[in-house]
C-alpha positions as CSV (number, residue, x, y, z in Angstrom):
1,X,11.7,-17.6,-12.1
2,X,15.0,-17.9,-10.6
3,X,15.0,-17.0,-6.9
4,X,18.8,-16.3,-6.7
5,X,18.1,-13.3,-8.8
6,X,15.2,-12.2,-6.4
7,X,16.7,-12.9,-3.4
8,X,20.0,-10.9,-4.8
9,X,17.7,-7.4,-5.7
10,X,15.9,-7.6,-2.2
11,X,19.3,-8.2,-0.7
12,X,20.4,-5.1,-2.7
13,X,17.1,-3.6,-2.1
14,X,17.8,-3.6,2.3
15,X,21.3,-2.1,1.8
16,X,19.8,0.5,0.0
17,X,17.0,1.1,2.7
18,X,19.4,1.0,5.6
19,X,22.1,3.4,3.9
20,X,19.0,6.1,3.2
21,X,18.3,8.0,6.4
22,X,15.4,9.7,4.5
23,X,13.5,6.9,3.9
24,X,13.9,5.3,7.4
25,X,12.2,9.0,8.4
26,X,9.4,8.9,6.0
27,X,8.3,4.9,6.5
28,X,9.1,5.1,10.5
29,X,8.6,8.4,12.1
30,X,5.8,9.8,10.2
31,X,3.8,6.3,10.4
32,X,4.3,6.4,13.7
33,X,3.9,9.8,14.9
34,X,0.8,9.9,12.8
35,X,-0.9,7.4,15.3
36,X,0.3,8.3,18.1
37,X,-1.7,12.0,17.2
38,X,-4.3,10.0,16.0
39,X,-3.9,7.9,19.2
40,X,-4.1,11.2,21.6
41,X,-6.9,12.5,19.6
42,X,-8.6,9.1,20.4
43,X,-8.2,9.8,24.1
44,X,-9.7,13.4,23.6
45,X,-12.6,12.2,22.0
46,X,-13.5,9.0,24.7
47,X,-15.6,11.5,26.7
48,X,-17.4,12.2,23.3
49,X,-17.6,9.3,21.9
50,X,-14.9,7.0,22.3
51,X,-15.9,5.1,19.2
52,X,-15.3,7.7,16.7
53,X,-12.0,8.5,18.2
54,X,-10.6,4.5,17.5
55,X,-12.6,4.5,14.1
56,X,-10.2,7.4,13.0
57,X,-7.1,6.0,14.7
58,X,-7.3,2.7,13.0
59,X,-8.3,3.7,9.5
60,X,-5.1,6.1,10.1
61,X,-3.5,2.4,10.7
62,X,-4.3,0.7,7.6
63,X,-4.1,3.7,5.4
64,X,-0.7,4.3,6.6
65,X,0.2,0.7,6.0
66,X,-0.8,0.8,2.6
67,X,0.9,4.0,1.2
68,X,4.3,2.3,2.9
69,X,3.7,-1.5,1.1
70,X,2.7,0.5,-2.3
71,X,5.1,3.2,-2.2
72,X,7.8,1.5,-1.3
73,X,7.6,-0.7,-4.2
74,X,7.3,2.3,-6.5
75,X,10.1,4.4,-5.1
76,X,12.6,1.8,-5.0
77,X,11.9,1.3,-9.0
78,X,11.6,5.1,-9.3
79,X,15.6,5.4,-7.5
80,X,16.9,2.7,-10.1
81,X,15.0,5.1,-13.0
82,X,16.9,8.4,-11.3
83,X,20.1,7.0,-10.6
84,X,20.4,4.8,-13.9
85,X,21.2,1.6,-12.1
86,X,18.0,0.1,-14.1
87,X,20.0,-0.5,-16.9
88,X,22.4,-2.5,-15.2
89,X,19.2,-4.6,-13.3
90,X,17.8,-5.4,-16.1
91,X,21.4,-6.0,-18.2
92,X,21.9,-8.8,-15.2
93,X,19.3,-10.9,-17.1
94,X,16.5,-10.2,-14.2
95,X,13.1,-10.9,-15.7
96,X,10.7,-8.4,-15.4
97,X,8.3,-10.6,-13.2
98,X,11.3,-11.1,-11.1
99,X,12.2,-7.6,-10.7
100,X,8.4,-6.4,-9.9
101,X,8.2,-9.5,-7.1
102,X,11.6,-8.8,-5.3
103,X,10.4,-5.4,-4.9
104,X,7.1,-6.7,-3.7
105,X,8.9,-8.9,-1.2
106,X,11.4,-6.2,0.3
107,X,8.4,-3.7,0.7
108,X,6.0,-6.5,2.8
109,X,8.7,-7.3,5.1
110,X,9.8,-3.8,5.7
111,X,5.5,-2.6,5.7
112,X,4.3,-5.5,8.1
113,X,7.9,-4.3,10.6
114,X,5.8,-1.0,10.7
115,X,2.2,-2.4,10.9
116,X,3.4,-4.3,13.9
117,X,4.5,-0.8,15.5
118,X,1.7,1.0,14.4
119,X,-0.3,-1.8,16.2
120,X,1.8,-1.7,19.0
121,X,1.2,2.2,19.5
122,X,-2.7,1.7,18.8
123,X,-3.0,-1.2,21.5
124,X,-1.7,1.6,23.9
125,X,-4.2,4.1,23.1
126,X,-7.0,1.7,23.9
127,X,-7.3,-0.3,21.0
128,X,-7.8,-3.9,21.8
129,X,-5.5,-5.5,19.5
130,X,-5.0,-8.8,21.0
131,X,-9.0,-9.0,20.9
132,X,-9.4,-8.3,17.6
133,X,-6.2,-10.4,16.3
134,X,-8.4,-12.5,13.7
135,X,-10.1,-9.9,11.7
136,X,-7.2,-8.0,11.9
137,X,-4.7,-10.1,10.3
138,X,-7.3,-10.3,7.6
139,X,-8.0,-7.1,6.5
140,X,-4.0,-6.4,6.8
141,X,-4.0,-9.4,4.1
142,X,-6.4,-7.5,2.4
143,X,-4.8,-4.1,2.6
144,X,-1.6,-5.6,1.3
145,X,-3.2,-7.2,-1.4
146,X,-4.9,-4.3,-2.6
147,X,-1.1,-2.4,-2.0
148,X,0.5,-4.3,-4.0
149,X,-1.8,-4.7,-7.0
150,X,-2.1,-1.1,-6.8
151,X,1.6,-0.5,-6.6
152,X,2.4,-3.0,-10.1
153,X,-0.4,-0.4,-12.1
154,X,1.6,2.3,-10.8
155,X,4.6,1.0,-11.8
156,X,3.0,-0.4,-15.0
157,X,1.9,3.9,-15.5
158,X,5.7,4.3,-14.8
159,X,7.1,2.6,-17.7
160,X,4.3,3.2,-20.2
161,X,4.4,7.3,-19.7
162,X,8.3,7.4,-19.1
163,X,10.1,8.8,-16.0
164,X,8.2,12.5,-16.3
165,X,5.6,10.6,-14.3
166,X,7.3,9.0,-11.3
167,X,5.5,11.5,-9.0
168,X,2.6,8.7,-9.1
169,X,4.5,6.7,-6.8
170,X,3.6,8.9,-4.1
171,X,0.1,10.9,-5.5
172,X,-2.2,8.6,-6.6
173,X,-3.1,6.9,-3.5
174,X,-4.3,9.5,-1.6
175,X,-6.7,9.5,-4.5
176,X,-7.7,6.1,-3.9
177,X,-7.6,6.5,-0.7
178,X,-10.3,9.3,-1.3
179,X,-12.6,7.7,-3.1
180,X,-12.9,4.6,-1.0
181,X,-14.8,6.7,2.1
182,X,-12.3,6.1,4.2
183,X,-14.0,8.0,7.6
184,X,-17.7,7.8,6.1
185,X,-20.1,5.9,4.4
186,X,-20.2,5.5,0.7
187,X,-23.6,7.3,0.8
188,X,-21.8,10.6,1.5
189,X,-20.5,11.0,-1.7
190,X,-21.7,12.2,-4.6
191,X,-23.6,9.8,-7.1
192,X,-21.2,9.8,-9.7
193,X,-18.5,9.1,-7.3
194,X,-20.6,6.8,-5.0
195,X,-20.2,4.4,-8.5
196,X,-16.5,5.4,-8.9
197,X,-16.2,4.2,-5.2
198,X,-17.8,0.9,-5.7
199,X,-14.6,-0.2,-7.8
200,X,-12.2,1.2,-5.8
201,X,-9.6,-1.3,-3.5
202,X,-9.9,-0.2,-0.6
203,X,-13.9,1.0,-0.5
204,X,-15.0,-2.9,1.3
205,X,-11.8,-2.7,3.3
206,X,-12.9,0.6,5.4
207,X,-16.3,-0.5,5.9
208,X,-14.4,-3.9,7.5
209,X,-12.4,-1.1,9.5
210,X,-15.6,1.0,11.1
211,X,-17.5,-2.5,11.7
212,X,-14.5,-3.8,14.0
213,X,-14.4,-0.3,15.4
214,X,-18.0,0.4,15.8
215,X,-19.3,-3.3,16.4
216,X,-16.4,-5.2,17.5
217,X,-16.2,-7.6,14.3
218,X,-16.2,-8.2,10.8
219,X,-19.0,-9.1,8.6
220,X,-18.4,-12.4,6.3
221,X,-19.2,-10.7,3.7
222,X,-17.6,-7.2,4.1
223,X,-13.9,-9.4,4.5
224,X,-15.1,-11.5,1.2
225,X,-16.2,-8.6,-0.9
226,X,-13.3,-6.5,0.0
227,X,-10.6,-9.9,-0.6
228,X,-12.6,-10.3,-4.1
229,X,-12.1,-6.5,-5.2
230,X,-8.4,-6.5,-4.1
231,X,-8.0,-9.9,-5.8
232,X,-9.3,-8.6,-8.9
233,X,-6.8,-5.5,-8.7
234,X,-4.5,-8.0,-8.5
235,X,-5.0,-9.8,-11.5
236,X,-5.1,-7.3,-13.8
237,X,-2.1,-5.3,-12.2
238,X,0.3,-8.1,-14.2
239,X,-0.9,-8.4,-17.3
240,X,-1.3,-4.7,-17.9
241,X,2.6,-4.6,-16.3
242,X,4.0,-7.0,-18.6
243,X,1.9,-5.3,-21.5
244,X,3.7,-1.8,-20.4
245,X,6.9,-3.0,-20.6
246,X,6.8,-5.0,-23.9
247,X,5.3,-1.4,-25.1
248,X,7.9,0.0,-23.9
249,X,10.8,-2.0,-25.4
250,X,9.2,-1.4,-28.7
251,X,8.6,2.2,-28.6
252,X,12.0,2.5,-26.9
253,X,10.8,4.1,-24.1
254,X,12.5,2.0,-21.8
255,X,16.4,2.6,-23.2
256,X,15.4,6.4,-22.6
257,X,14.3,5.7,-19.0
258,X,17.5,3.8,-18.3
């Protein structure tokens, strides 16, 4: 891997962010507004139950700090696709490793910039973030683990199905997101789905999420389980990548994209 080549599309990758006032809008006001609505409702609720109103304020948190570390990644792949700069990327000699991890790289900085907002606005509405700094940090490792796994399938879909399918970028999360029993316990769902549930990335990482909320900590085991399924994620988002874009080349999929 050459990091000159990464470091150039990240660089690339900024200008682009900065120059587009609609994406500074959707990945900084509507994070942010979000919890502070979540953070009002959170003061509503404290003469009901305080608990339930910082359960929903933090999951609102993470899940908003995923779909901006996975989307990002997508939509910046999903502008070269529209615009027909890909072509040119990829005529640069950028490896296809190399142009999936740039992307990865711009979207952390620019998701964790956020997080620490999002944080920021949460420790104001009562959230005790300087408490719970620990356990924090790890399920944000975990979250953008799981992002970013779930962000090279996507793009892996991307490629394989052709540019008719670039509205994944911005859908399939809130399916994920769904199916991981995000505000409620697994046992709520369906059977069929309780099973679908157990293999989804982010299932372990919202139990971690109403544990700190409801108990004040983190089990062991909840951070290692949910690490271990996010890991997993991880490892077979590449090869399945790598094995889209090969396909790709060969079925000439990829020249149409471009």
């Amino acid at each position: 891997m050459k990091w000159y080549k990464v470091k150039a599309l990240i660089f690339r990758d900024f200008l682009i962010f900065i120059r587009s006032k609609w994406r500074l809008v959707e990945f900084f006001y509507f994070p942010v507004t979000t919890v502070i609505i979540w953070g009002l409702f959170a003061l509503y609720t404290r003469k009901f139950t305080a608990e339930t109103g910082l359960m929903v304020l933090v999951v609102n948190v993470f899940w908003s700090f995923s779909y901006i570390c996975q989307s990002t990644v997508n939509l910046q792949m999903n502008e070269d696709i529209w615009s027909g700069s890909l072509k040119q990327v990829l005529a640069s000699g950028i490896s296809e490793f190399e142009y999936i991890f740039s992307r990865i790289i711009s979207s952390a900085l620019i998701s964790m910039i956020v997080m620490v907002i999002m944080l920021f606005v949460a420790g104001y509405f009562g959230f005790p973030v300087k408490d719970k700094l620990p356990p924090i940090l790890f399920l944000t490792g975990i979250t953008l683990l799981g992002s970013v796994a779930l962000s090279v399938i996507i793009a892996a879909f991307i490629i394989f199905l052709g540019r008719d399918y670039a509205f994944l970028a911005w859908t399939i999360l809130q399916l994920f997101i769904l199916l991981s029993a995000p505000l409620f316990p697994v046992e709520i769902l369906p059977p069929v789905l309780q099973v679908v549930a157990f293999f989804m990335p982010f299932t372990k990482l919202f139990v971690g999420i109403r544990e700190l909320t409801g108990k004040g900590m983190v089990s062991s085991k909840t951070l290692v389980e949910s690490a271990g399924v996010a890991f997993i994620y991880l490892c077979f988002s590449f090869p399945l990548y790598f094995r889209a874009f090969k396909r790709a080349k060969l079925t000439g999929r990829l020249v149409k994209m471009t």
